[in-house]
C-alpha positions as CSV (number, residue, x, y, z in Angstrom):
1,X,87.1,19.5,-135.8
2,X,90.5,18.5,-135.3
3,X,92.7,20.2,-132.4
4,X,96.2,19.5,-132.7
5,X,98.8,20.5,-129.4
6,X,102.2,20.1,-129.5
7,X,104.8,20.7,-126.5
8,X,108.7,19.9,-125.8
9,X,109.1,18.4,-123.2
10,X,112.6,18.7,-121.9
11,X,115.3,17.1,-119.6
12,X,113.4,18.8,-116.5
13,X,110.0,18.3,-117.2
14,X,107.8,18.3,-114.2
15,X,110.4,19.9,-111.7
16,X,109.1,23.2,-110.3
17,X,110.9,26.0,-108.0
18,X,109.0,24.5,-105.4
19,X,110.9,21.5,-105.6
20,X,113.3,23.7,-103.1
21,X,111.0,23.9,-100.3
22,X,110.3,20.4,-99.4
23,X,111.8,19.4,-96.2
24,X,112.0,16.0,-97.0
25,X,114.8,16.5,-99.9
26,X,118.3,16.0,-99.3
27,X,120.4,19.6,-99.4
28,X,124.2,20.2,-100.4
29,X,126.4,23.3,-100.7
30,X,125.9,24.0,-105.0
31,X,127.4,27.2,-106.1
32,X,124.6,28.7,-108.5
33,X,124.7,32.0,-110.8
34,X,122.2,33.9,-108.4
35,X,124.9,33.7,-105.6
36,X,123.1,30.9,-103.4
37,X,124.8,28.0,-102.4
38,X,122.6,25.7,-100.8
39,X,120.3,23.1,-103.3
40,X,118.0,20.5,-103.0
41,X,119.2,17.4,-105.0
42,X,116.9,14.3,-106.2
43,X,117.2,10.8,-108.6
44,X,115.6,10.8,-112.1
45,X,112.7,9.1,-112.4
46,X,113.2,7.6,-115.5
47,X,113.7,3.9,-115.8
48,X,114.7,3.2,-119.1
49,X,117.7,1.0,-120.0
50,X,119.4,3.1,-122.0
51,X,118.7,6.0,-119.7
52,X,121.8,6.1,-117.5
53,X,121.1,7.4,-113.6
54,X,120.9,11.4,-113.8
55,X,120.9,14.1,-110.6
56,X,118.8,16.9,-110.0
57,X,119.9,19.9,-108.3
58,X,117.4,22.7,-107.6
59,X,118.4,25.8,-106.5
60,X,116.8,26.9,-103.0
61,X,117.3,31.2,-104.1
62,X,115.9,30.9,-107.4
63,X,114.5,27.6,-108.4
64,X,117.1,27.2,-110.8
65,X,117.2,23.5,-112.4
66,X,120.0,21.8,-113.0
67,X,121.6,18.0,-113.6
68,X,124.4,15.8,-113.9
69,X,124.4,12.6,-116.4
């Protein structure tokens, strides 16, 4: 028997809403589309060469993910 699962895994992978609750996160003033201003904003974890450094911003209203290359 052969079972075969395939996935994408995208530029956010592993990020959650959640992300936005965690005291321990930096916060800034980020305009986003729900009408809240205030995210929580983390480094990639990626350490690849040709991966350049890359921000996280989650959204503390709706757990919006976003980032900056």
């Amino acid at each position: 028997m052969r079972h075969e699962i395939a996935s994408t895994v995208g530029a956010t992978a592993g990020v959650t809403a959640e992300v936005a609750q965690d005291p321990t996160l930096p916060r800034v003033q980020k305009q986003c589309s729900c009408g809240e201003n205030e995210a929580v904003f983390f480094q990639s974890q990626q350490r690849t060469a040709d991966t350049g450094m890359a921000l996280y911003y989650v959204c503390c209203g709706c757990g919006k993910v976003t980032h900056t290359t």
